[in-house]
C-alpha positions as CSV (number, residue, x, y, z in Angstrom):
1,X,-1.2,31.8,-22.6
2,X,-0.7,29.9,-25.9
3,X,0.3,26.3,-24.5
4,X,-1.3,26.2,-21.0
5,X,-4.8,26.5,-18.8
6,X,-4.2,27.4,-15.5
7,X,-7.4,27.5,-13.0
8,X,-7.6,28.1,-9.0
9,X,-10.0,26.1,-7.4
10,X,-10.5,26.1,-3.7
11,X,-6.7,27.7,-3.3
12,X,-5.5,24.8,-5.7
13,X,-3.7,26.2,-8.8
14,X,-4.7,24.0,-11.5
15,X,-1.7,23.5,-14.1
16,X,-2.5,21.9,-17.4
17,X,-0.2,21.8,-20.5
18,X,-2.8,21.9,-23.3
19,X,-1.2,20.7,-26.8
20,X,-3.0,17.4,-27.0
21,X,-2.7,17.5,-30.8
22,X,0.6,17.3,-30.2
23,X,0.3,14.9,-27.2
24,X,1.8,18.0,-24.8
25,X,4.8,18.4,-26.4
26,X,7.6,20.4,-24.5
27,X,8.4,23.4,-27.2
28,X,10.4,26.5,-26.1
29,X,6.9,27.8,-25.7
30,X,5.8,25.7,-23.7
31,X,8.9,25.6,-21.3
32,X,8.9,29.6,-21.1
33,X,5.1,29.9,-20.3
34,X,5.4,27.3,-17.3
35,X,8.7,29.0,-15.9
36,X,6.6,32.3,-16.3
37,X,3.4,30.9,-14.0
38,X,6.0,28.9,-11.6
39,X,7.8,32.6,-11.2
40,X,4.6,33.8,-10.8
41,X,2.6,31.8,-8.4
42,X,-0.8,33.4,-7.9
43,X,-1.5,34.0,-4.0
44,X,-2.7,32.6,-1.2
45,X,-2.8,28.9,-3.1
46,X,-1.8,25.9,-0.7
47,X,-0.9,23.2,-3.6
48,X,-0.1,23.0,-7.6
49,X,-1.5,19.6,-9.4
50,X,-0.5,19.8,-13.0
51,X,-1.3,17.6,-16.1
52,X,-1.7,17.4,-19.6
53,X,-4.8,18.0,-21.4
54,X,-6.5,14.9,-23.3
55,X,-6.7,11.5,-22.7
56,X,-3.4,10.3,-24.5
57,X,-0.5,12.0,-22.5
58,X,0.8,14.2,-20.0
59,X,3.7,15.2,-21.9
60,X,4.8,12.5,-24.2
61,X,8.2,14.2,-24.3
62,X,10.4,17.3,-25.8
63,X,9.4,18.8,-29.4
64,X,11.2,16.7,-31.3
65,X,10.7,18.5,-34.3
66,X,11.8,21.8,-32.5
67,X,15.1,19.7,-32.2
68,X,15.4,18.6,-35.1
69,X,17.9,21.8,-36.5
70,X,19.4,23.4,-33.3
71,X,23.0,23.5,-33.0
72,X,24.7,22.9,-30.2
73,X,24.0,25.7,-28.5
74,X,20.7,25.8,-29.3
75,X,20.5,22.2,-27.8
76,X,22.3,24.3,-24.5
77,X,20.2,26.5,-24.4
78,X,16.9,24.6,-25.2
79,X,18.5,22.1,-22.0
80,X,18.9,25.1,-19.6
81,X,14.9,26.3,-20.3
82,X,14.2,21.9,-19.8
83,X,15.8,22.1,-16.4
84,X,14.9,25.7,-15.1
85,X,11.6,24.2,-15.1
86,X,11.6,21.6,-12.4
87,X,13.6,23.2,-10.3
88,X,11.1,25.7,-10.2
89,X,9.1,23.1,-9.1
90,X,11.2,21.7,-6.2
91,X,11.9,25.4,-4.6
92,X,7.7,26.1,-4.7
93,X,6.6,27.2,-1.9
94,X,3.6,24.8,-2.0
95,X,3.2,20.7,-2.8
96,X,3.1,19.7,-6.5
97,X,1.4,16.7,-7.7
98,X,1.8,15.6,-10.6
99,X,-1.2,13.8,-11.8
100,X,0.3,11.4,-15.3
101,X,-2.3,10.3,-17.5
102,X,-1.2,8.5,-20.6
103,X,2.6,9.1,-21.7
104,X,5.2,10.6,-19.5
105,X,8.1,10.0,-21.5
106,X,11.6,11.9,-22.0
107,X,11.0,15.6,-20.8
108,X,7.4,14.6,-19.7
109,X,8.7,12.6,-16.9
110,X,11.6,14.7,-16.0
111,X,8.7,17.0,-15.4
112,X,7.3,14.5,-13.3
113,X,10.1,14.0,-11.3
114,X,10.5,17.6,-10.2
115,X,7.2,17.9,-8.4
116,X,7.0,16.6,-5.0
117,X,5.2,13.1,-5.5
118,X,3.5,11.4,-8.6
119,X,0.2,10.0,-9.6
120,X,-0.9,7.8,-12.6
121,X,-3.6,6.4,-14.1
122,X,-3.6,2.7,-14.9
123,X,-2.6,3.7,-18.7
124,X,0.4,5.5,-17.5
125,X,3.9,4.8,-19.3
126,X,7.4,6.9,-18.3
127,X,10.4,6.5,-19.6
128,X,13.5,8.2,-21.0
129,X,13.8,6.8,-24.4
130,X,15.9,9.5,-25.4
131,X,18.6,7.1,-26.6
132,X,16.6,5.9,-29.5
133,X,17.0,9.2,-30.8
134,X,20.6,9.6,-30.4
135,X,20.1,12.0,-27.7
136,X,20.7,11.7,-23.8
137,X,18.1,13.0,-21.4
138,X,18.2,16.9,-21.1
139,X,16.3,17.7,-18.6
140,X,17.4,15.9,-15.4
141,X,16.4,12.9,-16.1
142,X,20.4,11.4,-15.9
143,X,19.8,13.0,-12.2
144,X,16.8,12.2,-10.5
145,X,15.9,9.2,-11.9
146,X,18.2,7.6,-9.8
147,X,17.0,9.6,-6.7
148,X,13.4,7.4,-7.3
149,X,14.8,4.2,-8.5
150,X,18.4,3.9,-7.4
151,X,21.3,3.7,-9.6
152,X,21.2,0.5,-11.1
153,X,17.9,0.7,-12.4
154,X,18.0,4.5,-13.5
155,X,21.1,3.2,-16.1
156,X,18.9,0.6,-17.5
157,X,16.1,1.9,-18.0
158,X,18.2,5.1,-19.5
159,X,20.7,2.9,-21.6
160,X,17.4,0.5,-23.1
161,X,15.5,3.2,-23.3
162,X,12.4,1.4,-22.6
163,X,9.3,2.5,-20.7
164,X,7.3,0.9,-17.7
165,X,4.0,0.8,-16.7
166,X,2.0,2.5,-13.6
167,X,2.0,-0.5,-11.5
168,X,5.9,-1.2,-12.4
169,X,6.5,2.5,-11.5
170,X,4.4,2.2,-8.2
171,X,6.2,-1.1,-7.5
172,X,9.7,1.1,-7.8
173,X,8.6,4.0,-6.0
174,X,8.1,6.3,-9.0
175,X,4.6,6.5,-8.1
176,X,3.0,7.3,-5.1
177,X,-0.7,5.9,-6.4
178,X,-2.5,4.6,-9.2
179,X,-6.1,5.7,-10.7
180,X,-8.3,3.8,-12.7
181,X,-8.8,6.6,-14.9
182,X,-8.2,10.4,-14.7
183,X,-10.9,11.6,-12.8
184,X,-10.5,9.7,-10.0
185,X,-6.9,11.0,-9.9
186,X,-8.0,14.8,-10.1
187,X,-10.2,13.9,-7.4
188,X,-7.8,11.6,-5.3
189,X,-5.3,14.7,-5.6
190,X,-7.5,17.1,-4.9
191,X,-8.0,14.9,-1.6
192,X,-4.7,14.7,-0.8
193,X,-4.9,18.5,-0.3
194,X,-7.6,18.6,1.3
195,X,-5.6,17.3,4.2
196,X,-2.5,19.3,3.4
197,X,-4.7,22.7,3.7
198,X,-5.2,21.8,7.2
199,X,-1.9,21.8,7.9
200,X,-0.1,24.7,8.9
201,X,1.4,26.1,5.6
202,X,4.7,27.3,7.2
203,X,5.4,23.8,8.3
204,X,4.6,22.8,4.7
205,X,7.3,24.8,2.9
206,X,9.3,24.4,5.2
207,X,9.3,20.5,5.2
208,X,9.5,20.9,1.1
209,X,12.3,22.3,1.7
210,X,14.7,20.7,4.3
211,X,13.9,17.6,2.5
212,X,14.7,18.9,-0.7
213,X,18.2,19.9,0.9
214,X,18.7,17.1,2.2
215,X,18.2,15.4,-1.1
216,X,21.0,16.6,-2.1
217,X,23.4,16.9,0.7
218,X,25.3,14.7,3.4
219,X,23.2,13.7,6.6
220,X,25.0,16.3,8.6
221,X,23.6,18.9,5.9
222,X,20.2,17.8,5.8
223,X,20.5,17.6,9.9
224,X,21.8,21.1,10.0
225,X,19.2,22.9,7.6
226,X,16.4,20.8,9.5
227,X,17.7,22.3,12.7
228,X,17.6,25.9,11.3
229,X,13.9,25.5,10.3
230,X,12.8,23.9,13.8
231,X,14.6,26.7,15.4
232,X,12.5,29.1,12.8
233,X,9.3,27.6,13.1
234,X,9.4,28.0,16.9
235,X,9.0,31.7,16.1
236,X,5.9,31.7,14.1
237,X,2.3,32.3,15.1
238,X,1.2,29.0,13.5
239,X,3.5,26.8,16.2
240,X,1.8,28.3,19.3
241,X,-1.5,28.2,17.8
242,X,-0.7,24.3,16.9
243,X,0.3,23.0,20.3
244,X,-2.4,25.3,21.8
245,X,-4.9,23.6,19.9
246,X,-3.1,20.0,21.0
247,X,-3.3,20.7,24.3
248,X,-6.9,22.3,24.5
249,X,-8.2,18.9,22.6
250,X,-9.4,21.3,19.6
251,X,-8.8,21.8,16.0
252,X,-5.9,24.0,15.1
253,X,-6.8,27.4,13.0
254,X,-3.5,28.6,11.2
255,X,-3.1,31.4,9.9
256,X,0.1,31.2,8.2
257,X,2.1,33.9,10.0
């Protein structure tokens, strides 16, 4: 691939975005390739922790000179591709971390966003500064902003367009934890699944996804599709292997099935 490096270490699928002359830019090309590996999730992996090459940015935003003559429906269209993206992300079958280093601003955050949880470096800046630019956030950030912030916040940091720091954005809930550089974050992700991947997989994905549902419906929605996947999981291999485990005082082997 032209834009990206992608690497699987100890079932981890290593996502980088690898334009740091260009700070990571989001081009077309960029978009397509990652909707092509998300589409195409190499198997048997148990987690996805993406980031941007270099030392300056994860993605310090869309191309803006790729912008710079669309028309309107090239805008549409380049919008669509900016948002296909991260819900690929959400409907994964595994966890996403997304590990920010430097700038996450515009589509760089709205990448963010989509993956399950978020960690920074101390350096770390988001923001959707797409108003300075005449522009409105394309690619979900007028949606899910909100979801991490509330309301309130979400329009003023969308209408000012200014950006916040990693501790700000911990201190909101934007991020989960901060690094002191981004090594350590690698490595504290990398932790992080180290205790997912002894988890039963099934009751991963299945987790991701009742909560993304519920996200995004009433209580009586989330309550429902939660029901359906307790009533599913009772059926796998994994379940009885878990509470056999519990109850024989022994560490649970799933298998995924």
């Amino acid at each position: 691939m032209k834009t990206l490096l992608t690497e699987v270490k100890d079932e981890i699928l290593h996502l980088t975005i690898n334009r740091p002359d260009k700070l990571n830019a989001l081009s077309i090309t960029v978009l397509t390739e990652l909707k092509e590996v998300m589409e195409n999730l190499p198997a048997g992996i148990r987690g996805i922790i993406l980031t941007g090459a270099g030392e300056k940015a994860f993605i310090a935003g869309a191309d803006i000179k790729a912008m710079d003559y669309m028309t309107p429906e090239e805008g549409e269209k380049f919008s669509k591709l900016g948002q296909e993206v991260p819900l690929l992300f959400e409907h994964a079958p595994v966890p996403i971390i997304a590990c920010v280093n430097g700038f996450a601003l515009g589509g760089g955050c709205e990448m963010a966003m989509g993956c399950d949880f978020i960690y920074a470096t101390h350096n770390a800046h988001f923001g959707q500064p797409e108003v300075n630019l005449g522009l409105i956030p394309g690619f979900g950030g007028t949606q899910r902003l909100m979801k991490y912030v509330g309301e309130a916040l979400s329009r003023e940091l969308i209408y000012t367009g200014r950006s916040i720091k990693a501790d700000e954005a911990e201190k909101l809930g934007l991020v989960v934890k901060t690094f002191g550089n981004k090594e350590e974050m690698i490595q504290g992700a990398i932790k992080t699944f180290e205790m997912i991947k002894k988890k039963s997989p099934l009751a991963i994905t299945k987790c991701k996804e009742v909560i993304r549902i519920g996200a995004d419906s009433t209580l009586e929605q989330g309550l429902a599709a939660e029901r359906a996947a307790f009533k599913w999981i009772f059926g796998t291999e994994d379940k009885k292997e878990g509470i056999r485990a519990f109850l024989d005082k022994r560490a649970a082997k799933f298998s995924g099935h």
